[in-house]
N, C-alpha and C positions, 0 to 999 in steps of 0.2 A: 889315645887315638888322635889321627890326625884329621883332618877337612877338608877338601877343595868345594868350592862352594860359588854357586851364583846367585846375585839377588837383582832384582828387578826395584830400577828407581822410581822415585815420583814422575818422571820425565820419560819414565818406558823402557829406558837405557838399561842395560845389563852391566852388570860389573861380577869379575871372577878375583874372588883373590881365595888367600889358604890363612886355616889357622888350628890351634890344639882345642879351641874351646868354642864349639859353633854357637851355641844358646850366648855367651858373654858376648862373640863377637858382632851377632847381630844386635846387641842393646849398644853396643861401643858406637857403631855404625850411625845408630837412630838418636844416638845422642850428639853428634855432629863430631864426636874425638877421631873418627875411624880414618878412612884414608880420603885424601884430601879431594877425588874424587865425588865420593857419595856426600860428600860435608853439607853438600848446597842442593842435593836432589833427596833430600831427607822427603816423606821415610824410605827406608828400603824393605823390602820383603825378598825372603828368603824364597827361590824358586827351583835350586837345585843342588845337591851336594855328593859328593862322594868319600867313604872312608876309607882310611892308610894308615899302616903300621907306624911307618918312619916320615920325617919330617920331607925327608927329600923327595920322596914319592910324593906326597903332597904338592909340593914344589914345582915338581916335574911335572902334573898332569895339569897346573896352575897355566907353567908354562903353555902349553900344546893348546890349552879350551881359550889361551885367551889370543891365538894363534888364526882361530875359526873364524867364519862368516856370521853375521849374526844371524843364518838363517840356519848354519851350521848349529850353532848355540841352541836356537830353540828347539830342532829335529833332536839334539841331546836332552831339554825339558822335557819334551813331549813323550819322548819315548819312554823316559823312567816313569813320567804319571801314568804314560799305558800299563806298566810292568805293575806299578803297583796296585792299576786296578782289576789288571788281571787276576793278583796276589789273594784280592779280599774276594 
């Protein structure tokens, strides 16, 4: 499976990237190896993700989220934690 994924920094910042392994990439992240980015707003916490078959899909929707407004970004949060609370 693949990942696109947003996490929320020490600094409030969002950062989207993509990856095949979400659980390892967030420890890469908070260990300061991850992208050059989050290195120095450690920690980050995971606030959003979506899953993909293929790497490019992944890629692709990387593309487009990191595209948005960041109010755009969060109406994309907020919405999945609605769905999921609707879910339970």
């Amino acid at each position: 499976m693949n990942y696109t994924y947003i996490v929320k920094c020490k600094d409030n910042t969002l950062y989207t990237g993509w990856t095949n392994d979400l659980e390892k990439r967030m420890q890469v992240h908070n260990q300061g190896k991850g992208a050059k980015y989050t290195k120095s707003r450690r920690p980050v916490s995971l606030v959003y993700y979506e899953e993909f078959k293929t790497k490019e899909e992944a890629m692709s929707r990387e593309y487009h989220i990191k595209r948005m407004t960041r109010a755009q970004k969060e109406d994309l949060i907020l919405s999945a934690d609605r769905q999921l609370f609707c879910k339970e």
